[in-house]
PLY file of the C-alpha trace (Angstrom):
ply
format ascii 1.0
element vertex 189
property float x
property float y
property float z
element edge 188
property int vertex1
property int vertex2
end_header
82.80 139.23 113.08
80.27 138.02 110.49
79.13 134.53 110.28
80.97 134.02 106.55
84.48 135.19 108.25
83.94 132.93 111.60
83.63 129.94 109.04
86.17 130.93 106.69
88.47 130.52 110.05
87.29 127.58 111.13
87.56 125.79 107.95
91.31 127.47 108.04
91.40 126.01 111.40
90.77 122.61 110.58
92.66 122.51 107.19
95.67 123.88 109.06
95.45 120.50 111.77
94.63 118.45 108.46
98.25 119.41 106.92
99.97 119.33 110.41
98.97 116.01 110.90
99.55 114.66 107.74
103.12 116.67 107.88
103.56 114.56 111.55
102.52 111.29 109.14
105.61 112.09 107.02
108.36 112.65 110.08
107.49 109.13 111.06
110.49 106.48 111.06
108.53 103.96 108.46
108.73 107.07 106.22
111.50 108.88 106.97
113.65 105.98 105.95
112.46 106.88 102.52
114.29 110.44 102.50
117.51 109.27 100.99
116.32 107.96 97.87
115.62 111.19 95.84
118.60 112.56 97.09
120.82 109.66 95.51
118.52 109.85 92.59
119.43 113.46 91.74
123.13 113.41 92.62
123.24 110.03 90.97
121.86 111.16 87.66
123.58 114.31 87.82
127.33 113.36 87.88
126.61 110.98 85.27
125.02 113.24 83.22
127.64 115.82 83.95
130.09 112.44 83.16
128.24 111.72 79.70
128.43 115.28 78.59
132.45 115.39 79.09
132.67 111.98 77.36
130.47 112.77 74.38
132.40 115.99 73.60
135.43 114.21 73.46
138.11 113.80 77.15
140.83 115.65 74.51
137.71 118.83 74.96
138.21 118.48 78.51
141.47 117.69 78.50
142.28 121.35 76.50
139.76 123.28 78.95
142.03 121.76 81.95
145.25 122.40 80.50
144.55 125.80 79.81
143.49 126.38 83.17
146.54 125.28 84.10
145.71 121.93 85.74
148.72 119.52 85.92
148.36 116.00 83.62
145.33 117.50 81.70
144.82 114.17 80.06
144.77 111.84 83.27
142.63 114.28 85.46
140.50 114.73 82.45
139.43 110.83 82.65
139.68 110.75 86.85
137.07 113.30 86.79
135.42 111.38 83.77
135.62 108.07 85.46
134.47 109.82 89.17
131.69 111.22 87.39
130.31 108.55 86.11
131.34 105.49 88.02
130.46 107.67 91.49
127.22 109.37 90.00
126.06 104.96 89.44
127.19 104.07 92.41
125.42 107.14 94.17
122.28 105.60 92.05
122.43 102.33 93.18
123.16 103.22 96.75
126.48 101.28 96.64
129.71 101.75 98.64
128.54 105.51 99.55
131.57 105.99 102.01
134.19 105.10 99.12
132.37 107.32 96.20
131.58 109.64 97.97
135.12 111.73 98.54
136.36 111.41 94.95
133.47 113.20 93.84
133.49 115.94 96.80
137.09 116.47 95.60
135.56 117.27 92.08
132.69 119.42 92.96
135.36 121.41 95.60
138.04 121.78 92.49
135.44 122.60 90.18
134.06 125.18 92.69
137.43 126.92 93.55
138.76 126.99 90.04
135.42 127.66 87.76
132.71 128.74 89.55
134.12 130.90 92.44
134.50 134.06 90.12
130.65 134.11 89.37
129.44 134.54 92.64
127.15 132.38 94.49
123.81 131.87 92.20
123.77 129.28 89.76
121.22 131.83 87.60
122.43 134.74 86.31
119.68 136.41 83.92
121.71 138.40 80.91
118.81 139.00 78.54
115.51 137.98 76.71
116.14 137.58 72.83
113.35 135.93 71.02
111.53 134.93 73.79
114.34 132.74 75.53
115.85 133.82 78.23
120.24 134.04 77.84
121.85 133.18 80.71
125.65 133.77 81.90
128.21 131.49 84.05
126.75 129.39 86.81
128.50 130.64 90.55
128.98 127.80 92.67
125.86 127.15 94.14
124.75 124.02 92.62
128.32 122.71 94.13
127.01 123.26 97.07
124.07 121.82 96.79
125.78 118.59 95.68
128.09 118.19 98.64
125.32 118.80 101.51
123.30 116.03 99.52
126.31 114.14 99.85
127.17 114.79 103.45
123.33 114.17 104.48
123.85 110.97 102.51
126.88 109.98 104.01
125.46 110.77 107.74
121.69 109.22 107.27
122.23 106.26 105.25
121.48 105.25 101.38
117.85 104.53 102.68
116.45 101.41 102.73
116.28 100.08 98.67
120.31 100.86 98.41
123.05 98.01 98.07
124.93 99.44 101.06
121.79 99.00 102.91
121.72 94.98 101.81
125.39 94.86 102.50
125.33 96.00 105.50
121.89 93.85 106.11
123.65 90.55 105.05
127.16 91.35 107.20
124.87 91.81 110.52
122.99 88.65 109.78
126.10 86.76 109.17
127.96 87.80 112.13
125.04 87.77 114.63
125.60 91.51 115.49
122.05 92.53 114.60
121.03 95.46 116.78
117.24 95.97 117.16
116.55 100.10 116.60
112.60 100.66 116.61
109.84 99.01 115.38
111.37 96.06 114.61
113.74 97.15 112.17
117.39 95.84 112.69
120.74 98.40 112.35
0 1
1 2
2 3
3 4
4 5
5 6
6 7
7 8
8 9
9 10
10 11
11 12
12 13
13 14
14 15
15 16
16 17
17 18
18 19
19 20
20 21
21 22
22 23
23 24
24 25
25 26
26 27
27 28
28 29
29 30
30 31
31 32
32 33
33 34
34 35
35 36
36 37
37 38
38 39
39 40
40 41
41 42
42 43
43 44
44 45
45 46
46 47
47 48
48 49
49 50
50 51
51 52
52 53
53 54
54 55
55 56
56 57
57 58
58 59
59 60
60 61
61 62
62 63
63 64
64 65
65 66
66 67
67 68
68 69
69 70
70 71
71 72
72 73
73 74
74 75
75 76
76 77
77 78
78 79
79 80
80 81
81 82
82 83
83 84
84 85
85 86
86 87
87 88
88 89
89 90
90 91
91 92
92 93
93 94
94 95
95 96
96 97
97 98
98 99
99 100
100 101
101 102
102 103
103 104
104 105
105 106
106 107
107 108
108 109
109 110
110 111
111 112
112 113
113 114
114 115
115 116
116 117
117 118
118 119
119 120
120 121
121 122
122 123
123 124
124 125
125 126
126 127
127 128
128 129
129 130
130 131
131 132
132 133
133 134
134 135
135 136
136 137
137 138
138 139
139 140
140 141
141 142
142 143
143 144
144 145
145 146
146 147
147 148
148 149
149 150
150 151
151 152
152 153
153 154
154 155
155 156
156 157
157 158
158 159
159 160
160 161
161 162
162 163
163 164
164 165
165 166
166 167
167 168
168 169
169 170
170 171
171 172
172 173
173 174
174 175
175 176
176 177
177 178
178 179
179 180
180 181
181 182
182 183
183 184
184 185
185 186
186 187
187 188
């Protein structure tokens, strides 16, 4: 080996231990605690926008794409999925009764997965051409569904994360009843 290649290594060496310690840095628990907030941040904005976009079309728009799928009371599951959208995508934001939200809207993305998106396959991208330099693009599958519901299940399981009402809640109901539980480094459950 040359002397350029035995320092080309080395320097690997030592950038490698520089990213797997700052990697370790991340795992800790004063971090960690953290990992909940983009995930309510995404699924948050994305049911309301999802919410907004049925609302601003009209609910008689969604109303007509639901009754000609055949979906019973067009017009009230129109606004129920509506109202879960965007009453459970700002609640999802804010980190606020998780537990109660977060069904409604599992039973959306699961109907909206079985009766839309199932017949396109899994990827949310399907590539159908390039006109004009944009790219045209067919039916989502039901990927992004997916998606949705594990961030809600790893939600559910690890906590809103520590700037979330439930957290405060939850917080202010310990203190009150004297049930405070201490976990690790002096934080409280």
């Amino acid at each position: 080996m040359n002397q350029r290649t035995q320092s080309l290594e080395q320097g690997g060496g030592s950038r490698l231990a520089f990213l797997s310690s700052r990697l370790a840095s991340l795992a800790r628990p004063s971090v960690a605690v953290w990992a909940p907030v983009p995930l309510r941040l995404i699924v948050g904005y994305g049911f309301m926008e999802h919410g907004f976009a049925k609302l601003s079309r009209g609910p008689e728009a969604f109303a007509a794409i639901l009754h000609t799928m055949g979906v019973p009371a067009p017009h009230l599951m129109a606004w129920l999925t509506i109202l879960t959208e965007l009453i459970g995508g700002f609640a999802v934001l804010l980190g606020a009764f998780l537990p109660l939200v977060a069904l409604p809207m599992a039973a959306v993305l699961v109907v909206a997965m079985l009766t839309v998106h199932l017949p396109y396959g899994f990827s949310s991208i399907k590539l159908l051409s390039v006109m004009s330099g944009r790219a045209q693009f067919g039916p989502p599958g039901y990927e992004l569904d997916l998606i949705y519901l594990a961030c809600l299940a790893a939600l559910l399981l690890g906590g809103s994360g520590p700037i979330a009402i439930d957290h405060y809640l939850r917080k202010k109901y310990l203190e009150r009843t004297g049930c405070g539980i201490k976990l690790h480094d002096g934080v409280h459950g």
